[in-house]
C-alpha positions as CSV (number, residue, x, y, z in Angstrom):
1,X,-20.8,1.3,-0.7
2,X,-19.5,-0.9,2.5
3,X,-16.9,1.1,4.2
4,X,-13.9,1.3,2.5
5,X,-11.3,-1.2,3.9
6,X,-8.3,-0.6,1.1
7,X,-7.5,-2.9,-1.9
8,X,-5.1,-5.7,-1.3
9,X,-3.1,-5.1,-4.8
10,X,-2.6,-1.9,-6.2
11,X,-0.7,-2.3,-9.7
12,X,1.2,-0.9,-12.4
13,X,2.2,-2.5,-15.3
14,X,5.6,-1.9,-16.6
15,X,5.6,-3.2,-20.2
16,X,9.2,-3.4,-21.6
17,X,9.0,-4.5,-25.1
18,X,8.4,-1.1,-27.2
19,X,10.0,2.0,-25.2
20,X,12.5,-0.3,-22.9
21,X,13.2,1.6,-20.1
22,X,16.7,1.8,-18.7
23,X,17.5,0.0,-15.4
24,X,18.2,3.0,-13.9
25,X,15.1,4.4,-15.3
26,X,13.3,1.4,-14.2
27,X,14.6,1.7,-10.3
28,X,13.5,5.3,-10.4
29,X,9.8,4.7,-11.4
30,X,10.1,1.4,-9.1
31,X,10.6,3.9,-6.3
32,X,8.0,6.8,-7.4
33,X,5.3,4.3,-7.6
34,X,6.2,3.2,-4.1
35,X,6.0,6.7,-2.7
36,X,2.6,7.5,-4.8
37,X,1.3,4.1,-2.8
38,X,1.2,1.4,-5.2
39,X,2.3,-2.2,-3.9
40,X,2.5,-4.0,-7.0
41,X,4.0,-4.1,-10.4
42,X,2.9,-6.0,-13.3
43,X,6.3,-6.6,-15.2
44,X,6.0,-7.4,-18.6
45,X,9.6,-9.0,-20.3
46,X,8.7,-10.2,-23.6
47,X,12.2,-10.6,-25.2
48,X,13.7,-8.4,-23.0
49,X,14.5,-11.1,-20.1
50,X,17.8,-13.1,-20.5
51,X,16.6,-16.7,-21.4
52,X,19.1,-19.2,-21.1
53,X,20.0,-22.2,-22.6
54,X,17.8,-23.4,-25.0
55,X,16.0,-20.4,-24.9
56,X,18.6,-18.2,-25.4
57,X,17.9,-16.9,-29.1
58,X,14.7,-15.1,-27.8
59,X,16.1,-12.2,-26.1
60,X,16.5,-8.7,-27.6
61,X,19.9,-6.8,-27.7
62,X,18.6,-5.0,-24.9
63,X,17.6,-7.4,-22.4
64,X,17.9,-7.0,-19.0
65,X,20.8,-9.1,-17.1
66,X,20.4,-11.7,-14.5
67,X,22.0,-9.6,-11.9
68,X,19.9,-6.3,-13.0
69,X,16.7,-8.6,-12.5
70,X,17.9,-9.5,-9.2
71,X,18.7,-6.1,-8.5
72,X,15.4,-5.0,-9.3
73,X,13.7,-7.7,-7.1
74,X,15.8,-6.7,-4.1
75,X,14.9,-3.2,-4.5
76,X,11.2,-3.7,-5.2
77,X,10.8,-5.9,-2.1
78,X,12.6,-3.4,-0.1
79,X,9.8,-1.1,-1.8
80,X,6.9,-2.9,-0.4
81,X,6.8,-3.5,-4.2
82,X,5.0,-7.2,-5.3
83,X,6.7,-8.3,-8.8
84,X,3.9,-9.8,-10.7
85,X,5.9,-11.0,-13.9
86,X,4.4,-11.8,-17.1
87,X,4.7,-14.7,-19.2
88,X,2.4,-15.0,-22.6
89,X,1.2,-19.0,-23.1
90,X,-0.7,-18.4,-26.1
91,X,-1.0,-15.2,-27.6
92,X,1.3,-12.2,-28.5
93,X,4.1,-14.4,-28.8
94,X,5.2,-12.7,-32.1
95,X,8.0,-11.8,-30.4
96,X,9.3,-15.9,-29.8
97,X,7.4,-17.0,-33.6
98,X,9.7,-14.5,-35.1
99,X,12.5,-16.9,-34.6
100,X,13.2,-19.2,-37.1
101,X,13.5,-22.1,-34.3
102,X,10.2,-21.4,-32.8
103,X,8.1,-20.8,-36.1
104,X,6.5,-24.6,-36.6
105,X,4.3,-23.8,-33.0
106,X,2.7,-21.2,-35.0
107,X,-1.0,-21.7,-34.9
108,X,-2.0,-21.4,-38.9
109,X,0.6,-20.3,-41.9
110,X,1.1,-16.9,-41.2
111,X,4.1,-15.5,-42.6
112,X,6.7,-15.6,-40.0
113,X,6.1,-11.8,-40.0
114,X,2.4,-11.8,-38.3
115,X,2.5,-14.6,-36.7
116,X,1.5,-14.4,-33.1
117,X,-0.4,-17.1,-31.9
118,X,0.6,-21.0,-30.8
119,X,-0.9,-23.1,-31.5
120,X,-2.7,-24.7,-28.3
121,X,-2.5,-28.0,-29.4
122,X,0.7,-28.9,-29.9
123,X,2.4,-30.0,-27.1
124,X,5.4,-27.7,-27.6
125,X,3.6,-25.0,-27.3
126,X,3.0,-25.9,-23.5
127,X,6.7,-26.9,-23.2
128,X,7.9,-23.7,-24.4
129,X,5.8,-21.7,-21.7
130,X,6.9,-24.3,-18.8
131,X,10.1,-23.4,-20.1
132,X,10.1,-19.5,-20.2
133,X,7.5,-19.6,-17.1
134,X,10.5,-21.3,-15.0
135,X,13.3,-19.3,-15.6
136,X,11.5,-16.3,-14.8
137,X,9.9,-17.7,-11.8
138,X,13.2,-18.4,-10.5
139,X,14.4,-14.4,-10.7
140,X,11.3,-14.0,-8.7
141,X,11.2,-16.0,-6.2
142,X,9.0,-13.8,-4.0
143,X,6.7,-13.1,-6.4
144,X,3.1,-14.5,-5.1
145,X,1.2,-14.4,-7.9
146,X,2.6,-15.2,-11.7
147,X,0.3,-13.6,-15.0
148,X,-0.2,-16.1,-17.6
149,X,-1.8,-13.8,-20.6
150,X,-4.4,-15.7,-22.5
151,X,-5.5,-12.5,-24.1
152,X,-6.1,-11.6,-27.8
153,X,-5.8,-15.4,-29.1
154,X,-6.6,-14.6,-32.3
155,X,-6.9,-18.6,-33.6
156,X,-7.0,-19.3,-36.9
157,X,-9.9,-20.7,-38.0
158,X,-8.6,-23.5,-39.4
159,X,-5.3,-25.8,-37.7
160,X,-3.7,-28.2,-39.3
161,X,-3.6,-29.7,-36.0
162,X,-6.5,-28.5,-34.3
163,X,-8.6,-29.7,-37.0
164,X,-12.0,-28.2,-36.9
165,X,-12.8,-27.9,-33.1
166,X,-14.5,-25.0,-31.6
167,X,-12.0,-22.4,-30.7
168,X,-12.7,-22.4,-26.8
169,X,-12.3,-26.4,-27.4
170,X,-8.8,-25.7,-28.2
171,X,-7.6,-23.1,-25.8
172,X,-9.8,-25.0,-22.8
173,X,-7.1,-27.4,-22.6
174,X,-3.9,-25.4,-22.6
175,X,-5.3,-22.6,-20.0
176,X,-6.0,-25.6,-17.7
177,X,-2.7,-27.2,-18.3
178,X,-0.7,-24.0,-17.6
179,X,-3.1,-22.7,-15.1
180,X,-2.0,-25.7,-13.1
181,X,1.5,-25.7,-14.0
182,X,1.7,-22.2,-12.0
183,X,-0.3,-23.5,-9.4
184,X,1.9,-26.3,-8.6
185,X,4.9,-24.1,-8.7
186,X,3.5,-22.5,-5.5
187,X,2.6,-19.2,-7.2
188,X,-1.4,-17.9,-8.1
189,X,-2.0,-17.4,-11.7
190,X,-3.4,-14.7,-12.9
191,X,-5.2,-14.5,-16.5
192,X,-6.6,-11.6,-18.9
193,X,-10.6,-11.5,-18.9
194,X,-11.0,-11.3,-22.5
195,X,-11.3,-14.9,-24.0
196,X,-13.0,-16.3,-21.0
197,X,-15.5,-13.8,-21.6
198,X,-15.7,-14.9,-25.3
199,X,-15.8,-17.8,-24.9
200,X,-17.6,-18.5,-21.6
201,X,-17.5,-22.3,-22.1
202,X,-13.7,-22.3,-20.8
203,X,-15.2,-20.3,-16.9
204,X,-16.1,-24.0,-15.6
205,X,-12.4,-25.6,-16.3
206,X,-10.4,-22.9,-14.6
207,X,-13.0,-21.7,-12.1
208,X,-11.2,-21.4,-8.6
209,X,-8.0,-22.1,-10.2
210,X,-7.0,-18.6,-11.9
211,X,-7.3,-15.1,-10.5
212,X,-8.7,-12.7,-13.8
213,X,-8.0,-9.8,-14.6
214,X,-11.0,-7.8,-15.8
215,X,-9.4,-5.2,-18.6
216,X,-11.7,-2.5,-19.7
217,X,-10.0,0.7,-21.3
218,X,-13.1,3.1,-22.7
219,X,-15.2,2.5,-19.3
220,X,-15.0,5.6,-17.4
221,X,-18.7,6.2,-15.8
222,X,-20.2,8.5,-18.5
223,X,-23.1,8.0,-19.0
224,X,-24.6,6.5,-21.9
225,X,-20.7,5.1,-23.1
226,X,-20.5,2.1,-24.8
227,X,-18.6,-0.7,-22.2
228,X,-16.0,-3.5,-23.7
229,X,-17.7,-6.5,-24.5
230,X,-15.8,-9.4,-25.5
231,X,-16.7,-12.4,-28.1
232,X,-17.9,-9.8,-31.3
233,X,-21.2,-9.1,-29.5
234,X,-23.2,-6.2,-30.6
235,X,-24.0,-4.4,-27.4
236,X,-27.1,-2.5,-29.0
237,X,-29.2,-5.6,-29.8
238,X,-28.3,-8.4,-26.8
239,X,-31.3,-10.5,-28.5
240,X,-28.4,-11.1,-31.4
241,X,-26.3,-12.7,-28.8
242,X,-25.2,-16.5,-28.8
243,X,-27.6,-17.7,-26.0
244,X,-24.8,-18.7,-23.7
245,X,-23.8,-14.6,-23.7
246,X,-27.3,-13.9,-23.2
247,X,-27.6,-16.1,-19.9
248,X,-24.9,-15.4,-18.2
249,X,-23.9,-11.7,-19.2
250,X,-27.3,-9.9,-20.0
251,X,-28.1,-8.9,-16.4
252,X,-25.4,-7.4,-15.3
253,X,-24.3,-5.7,-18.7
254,X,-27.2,-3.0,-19.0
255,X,-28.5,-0.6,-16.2
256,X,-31.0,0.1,-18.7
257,X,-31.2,-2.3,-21.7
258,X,-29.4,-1.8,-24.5
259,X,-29.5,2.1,-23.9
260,X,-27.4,2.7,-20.4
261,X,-24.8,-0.2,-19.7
262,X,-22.7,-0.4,-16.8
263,X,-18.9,0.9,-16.3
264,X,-16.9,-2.6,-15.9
265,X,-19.6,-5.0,-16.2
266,X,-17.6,-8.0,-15.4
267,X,-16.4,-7.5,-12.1
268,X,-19.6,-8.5,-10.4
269,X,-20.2,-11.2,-12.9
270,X,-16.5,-13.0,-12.3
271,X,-17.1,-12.4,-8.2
272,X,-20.7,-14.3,-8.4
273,X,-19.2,-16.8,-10.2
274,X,-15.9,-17.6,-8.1
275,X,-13.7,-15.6,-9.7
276,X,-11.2,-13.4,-8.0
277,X,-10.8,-10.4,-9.9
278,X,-8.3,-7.2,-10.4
279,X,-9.6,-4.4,-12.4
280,X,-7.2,-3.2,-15.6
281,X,-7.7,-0.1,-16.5
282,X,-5.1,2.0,-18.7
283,X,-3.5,4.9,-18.8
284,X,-1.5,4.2,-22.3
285,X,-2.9,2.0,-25.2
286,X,-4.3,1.4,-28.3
287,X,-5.6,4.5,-30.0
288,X,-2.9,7.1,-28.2
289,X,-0.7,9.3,-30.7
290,X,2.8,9.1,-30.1
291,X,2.7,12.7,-28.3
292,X,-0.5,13.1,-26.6
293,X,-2.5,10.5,-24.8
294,X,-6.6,9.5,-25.4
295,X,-8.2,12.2,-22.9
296,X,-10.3,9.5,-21.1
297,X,-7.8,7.5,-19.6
298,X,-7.6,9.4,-16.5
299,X,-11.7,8.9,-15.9
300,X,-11.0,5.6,-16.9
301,X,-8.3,4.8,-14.4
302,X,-10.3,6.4,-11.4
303,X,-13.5,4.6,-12.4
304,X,-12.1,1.7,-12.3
305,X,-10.6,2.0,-8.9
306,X,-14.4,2.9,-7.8
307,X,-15.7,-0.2,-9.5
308,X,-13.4,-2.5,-7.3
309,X,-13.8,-0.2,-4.4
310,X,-17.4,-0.8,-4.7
311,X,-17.0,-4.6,-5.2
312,X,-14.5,-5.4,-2.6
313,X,-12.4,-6.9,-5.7
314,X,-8.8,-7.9,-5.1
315,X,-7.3,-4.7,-6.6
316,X,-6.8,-2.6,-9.6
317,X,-3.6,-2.5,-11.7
318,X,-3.1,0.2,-14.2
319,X,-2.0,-1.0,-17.4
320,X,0.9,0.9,-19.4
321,X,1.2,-0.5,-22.9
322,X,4.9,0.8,-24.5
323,X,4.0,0.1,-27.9
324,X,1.9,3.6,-27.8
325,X,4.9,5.7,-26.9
326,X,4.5,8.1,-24.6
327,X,7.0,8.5,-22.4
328,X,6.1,7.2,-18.7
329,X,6.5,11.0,-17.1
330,X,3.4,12.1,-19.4
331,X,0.7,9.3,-18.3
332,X,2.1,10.5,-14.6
333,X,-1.6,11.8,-14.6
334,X,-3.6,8.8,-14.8
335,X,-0.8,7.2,-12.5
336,X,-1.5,9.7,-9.7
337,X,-5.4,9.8,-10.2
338,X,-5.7,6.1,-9.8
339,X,-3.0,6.1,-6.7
340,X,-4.9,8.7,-4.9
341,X,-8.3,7.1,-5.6
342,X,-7.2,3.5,-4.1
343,X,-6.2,5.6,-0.9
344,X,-9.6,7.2,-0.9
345,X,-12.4,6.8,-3.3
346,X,-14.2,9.9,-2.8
347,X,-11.0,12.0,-3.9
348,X,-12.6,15.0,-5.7
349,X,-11.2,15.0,-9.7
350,X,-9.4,18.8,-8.9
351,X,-7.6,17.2,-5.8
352,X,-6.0,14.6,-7.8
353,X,-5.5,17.3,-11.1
354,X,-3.8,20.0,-8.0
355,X,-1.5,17.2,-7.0
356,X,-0.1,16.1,-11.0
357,X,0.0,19.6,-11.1
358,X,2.1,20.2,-8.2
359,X,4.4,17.1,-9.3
360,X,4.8,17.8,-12.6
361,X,4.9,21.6,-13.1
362,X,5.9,22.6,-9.5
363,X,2.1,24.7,-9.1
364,X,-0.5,23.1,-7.2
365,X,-3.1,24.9,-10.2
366,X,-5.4,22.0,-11.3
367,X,-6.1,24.1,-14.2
368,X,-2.4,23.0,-15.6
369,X,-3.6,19.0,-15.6
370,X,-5.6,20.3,-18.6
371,X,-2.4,20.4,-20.6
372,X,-2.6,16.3,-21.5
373,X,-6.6,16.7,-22.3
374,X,-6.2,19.9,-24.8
375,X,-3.3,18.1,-26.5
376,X,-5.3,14.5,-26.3
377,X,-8.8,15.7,-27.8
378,X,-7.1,18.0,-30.4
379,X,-4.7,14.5,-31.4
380,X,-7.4,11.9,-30.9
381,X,-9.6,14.1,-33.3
382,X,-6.8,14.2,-36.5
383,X,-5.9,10.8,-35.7
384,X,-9.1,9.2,-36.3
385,X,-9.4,11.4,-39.9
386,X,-5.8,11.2,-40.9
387,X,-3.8,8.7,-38.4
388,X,0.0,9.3,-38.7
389,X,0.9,9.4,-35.4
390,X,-0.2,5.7,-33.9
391,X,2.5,4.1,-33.8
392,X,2.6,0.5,-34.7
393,X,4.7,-2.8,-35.7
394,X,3.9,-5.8,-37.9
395,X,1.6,-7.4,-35.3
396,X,0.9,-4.5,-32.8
397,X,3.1,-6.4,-30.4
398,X,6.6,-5.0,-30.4
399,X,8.8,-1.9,-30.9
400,X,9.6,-2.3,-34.4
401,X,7.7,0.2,-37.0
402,X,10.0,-0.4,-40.1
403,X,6.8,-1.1,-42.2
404,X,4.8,1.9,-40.7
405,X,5.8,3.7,-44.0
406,X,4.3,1.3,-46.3
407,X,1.3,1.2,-44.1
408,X,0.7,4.8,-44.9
409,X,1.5,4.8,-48.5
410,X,-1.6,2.5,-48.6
411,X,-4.0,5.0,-46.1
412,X,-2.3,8.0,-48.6
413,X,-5.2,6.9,-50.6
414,X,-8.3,7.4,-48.6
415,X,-6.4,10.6,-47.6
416,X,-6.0,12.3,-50.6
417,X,-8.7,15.0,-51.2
418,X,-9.9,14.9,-47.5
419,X,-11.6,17.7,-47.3
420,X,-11.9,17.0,-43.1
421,X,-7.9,17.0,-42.3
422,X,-7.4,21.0,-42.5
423,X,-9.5,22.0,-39.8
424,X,-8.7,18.9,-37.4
425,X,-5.2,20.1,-37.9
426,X,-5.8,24.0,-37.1
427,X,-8.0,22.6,-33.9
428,X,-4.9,21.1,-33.1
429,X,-2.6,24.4,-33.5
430,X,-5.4,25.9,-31.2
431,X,-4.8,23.3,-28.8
432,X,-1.0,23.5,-29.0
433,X,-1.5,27.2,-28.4
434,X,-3.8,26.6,-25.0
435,X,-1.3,23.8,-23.7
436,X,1.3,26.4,-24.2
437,X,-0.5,29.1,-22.2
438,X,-0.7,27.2,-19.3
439,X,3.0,25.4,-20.1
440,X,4.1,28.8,-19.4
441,X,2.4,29.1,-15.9
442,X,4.5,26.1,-14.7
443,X,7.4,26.7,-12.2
444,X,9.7,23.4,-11.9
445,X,11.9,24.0,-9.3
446,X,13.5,20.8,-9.3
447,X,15.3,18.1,-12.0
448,X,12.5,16.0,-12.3
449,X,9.8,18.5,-13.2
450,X,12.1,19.9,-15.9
451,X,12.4,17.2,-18.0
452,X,8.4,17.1,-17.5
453,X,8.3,20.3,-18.5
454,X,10.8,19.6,-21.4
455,X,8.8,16.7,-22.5
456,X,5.3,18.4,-22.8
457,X,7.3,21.6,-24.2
458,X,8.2,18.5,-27.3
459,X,4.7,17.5,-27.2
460,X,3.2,20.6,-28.3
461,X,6.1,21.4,-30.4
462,X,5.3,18.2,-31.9
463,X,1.0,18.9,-32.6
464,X,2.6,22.3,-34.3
465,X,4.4,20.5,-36.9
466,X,2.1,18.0,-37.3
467,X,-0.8,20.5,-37.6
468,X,1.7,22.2,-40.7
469,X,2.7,19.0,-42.0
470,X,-0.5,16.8,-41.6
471,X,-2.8,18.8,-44.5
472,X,-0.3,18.0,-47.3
473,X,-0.8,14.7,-46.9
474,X,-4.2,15.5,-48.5
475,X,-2.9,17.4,-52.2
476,X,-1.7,15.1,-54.7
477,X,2.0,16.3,-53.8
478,X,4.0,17.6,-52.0
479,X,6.1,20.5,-53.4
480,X,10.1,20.1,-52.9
481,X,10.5,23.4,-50.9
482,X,8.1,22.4,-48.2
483,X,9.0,18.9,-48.6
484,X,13.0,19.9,-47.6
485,X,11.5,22.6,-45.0
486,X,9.5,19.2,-43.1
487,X,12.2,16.9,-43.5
488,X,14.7,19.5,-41.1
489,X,11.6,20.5,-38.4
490,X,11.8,16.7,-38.1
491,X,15.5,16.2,-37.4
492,X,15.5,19.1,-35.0
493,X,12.7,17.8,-33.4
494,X,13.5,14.2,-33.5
495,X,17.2,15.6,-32.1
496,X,15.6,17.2,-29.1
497,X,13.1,13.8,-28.2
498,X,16.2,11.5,-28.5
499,X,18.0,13.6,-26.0
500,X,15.0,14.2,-23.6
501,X,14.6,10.7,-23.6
502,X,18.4,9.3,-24.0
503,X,18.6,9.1,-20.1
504,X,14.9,6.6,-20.0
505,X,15.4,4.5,-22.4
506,X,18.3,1.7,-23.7
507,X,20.0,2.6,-27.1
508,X,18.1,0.0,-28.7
509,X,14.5,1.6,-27.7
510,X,16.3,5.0,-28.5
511,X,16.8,4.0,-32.1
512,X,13.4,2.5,-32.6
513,X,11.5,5.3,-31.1
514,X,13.6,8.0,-33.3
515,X,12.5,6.4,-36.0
516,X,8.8,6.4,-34.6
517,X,8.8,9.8,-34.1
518,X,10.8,11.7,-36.6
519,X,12.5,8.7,-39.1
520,X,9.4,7.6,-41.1
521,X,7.9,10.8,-41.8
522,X,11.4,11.9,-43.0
523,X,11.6,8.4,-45.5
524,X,8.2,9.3,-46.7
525,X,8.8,12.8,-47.2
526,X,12.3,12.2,-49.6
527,X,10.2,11.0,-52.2
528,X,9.2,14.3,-52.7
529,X,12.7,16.2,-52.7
């Protein structure tokens, strides 16, 4: 590797549309991720910026104020903090479609409850994003670059409109069109990897127009791990490929083909082909339990910092994706691993473990960053038998779960009889019982690393019930004694979350995540009492 100059933007994402932090929450992390060395956030509204005007049925109960986003940009810039915002044109945009006004820019008849997309060809759809795009380009006026989304456009595959063009025929145009709109506002744009990438067609009409952003969550420089590819490739038999995919991707996919492919794939691809291009790795998304995060996050957030390090990209920011639910203290691990490995590269994996550690538990003991990965493996291992503890909404995109219960009344019947959920859930009472062995070495000797503590204390109070609770979901019932035991362990336990995390969040996030944690299993279990 050349030597080692520094990356020019080093990110976080704040995503505000599931767990919404509190402003004061919000200038407090603003500040820690200044001190741990990041220069950039990646601020994620949704509904939770005040629209005006004729925009002004979009935003949440919660929504930040004008003066509060001001307040924020003052004190990011005097930060050394970059506010990248975020503004969907395309995708995830259940959150506007929702609205009764905005519902005919839909992209196919969805009900009004799943519908996400707009439809690209409809000239609204455009004006609607000009719209949103200016009034939060005003709030940050400072802001150099401005992210457009484009990811996840899952297009129908027929339009009424669109008729029965290629899908990369449709979104080629609207990229372009708000691509340039940014441009002309004096700001760089900034657009997710994923549907240029699947549709490759698209790389020529935006090609030294748009910065990407190359996300990859399950790269972390194992070896042998599968990488993300995009477009519904099958990465074990690249002859199977469209031919376009074949040209362009095949070489720089595999280090050995189709046995060994290469962590972040893309980067070097997008550079050779005039591209700028920040690395996304995450430290919260889909997949995570609602108390214990996917153990390969952390490898995932330094490798990708080595991947741009290695390919003198324009930076790496850390994505953070609410929705998931773990509170922003408990990915603090990932945060500090990827911080201290865009100030040096070769940081050894026990430095950066000593120094969460030290910041979270008040002992400079690697051995206590093991704490997330016990509790991760143990929850990643039930979910994927007997999953009640992703959280999700109608269209993965927002905080509300109120279907969540139907949703498992409908998995109840692949579970019942599982012969596999009993001993996932004692590996995960063994894994609450090693977390709480080394809990117990910490030493927090000021406010901040007691509600850490606190909050990984929930977290393995949490795996215990679960581990309890999770095997009835397997016998045909539930008897009423157990059922009424359950149902108060999850007030208590629900109590001491919403208190822990009264002070983080707004009372609108409060009351959605309550439900998330400790509401739903409570409506599912009265059935039974």
């Amino acid at each position: 590797m050349q030597e080692y100059k520094g990356l020019p933007v080093r990110g976080v994402h704040m995503d505000l549309k599931a767990y919404t932090l509190s402003f004061d929450m919000m200038c407090e992390t603003a500040r820690k991720m200044a001190a741990l060395g990041y220069n950039t956030i990646l601020l994620e509204y949704q509904d939770k910026f005040p629209f005006e005007g004729e925009l002004s049925d979009i935003p949440e109960v919660d929504a930040l104020t004008v003066d509060q986003i001001r307040e924020f940009d003052a004190l990011c810039g005097s930060l050394g903090l970059d506010i990248i915002p975020v503004v969907q044109c395309v995708g995830h945009m259940h959150y506007v479609l929702r609205r009764e006004k905005y519902t005919h820019l839909a992209d196919s008849a969805k009900s009004t409850a799943l519908a996400d997309v707009l439809c690209p060809s409809k000239p609204e759809s455009f004006e609607l994003f000009a719209a949103m795009a200016d009034q939060v380009m005003k709030l940050h006026p400072r802001s150099r670059y401005f992210h457009i989304g484009g990811d996840e456009a899952r297009l129908a595959e027929h339009c009424p409109t669109c008729g029965e063009r290629p899908k990369y025929q449709r979104l080629m145009g609207h990229y372009r069109k708000c691509v340039d709109y940014i441009n002309n506002a004096g700001k760089k744009p900034i657009m997710w990897c994923d549907m240029l990438l699947a549709h490759p067609e698209i790389l020529e009409e935006v090609r030294g127009r748009v910065v990407v952003m190359d996300w990859n969550y399950s790269s972390t420089g194992a070896r042998g791990e599968r990488a993300q590819l995009w477009g519904g490739i099958d990465p074990n038999n690249p002859d199977s490929w469209p031919v376009l995919h074949q040209q362009l991707f095949r070489n720089y996919v595999y280090a050995c083909e189709p046995y060994i492919m290469n962590p972040f794939p893309f980067v070097r691809f997008l550079q050779d082909n005039g591209f700028e291009v920040i690395v996304a790795p995450a430290a919260q998304c889909a997949g995570d339990s609602f108390y214990a995060l996917q153990p390969h996050h952390i490898n995932n957030c330094r490798e990708a910092v080595r991947a741009a390090a290695a390919a003198d990209a324009l930076g790496v920011v850390v994505t953070v994706w609410s929705i998931r639910r773990v509170p922003w203290p408990q990915i603090e691990n990932c945060l500090i691993a990827a911080a201290m490995t865009m100030a040096n590269p070769a940081v050894t994996d026990r430095e950066t473990d000593a120094a969460f550690a030290l910041d979270s538990f008040g002992v400079a003991d690697a051995d206590l960053a093991r704490i997330p990965d016990i509790l991760g493996k143990a929850a990643q291992e039930l979910r994927d038998i007997c999953d009640v503890a992703t959280q999700v909404s109608p269209c993965c995109d927002v905080g509300d779960v109120s279907d969540y219960a139907r949703n498992r009344t409908l998995r109840d019947q692949v579970w019942k009889g599982n012969r596999a959920i009993a001993p996932a859930c004692v590996k995960l009472a063994h894994a609450a019982d090693e977390a709480q062995y080394l809990l117990d070495q910490a030493r927090p000797w000021d406010d901040g690393q007691k509600v850490r503590v606190a909050l990984w204390q929930l977290s393995i109070d949490t795996a215990r019930l679960m581990s309890r609770y999770v095997p009835y979901l397997a016998e045909s019932t539930i008897p009423t004694d157990a059922a009424r035991g359950f149902i108060e362990e999850f007030k208590s336990l629900g109590k001491r979350w919403n208190e822990a995390l009264e002070p983080m969040y707004t009372p609108f996030a409060l009351e959605s995540d309550n439900y998330a944690r400790a509401g739903l299993h409570i409506a599912h279990l009265l059935q039974y009492v």
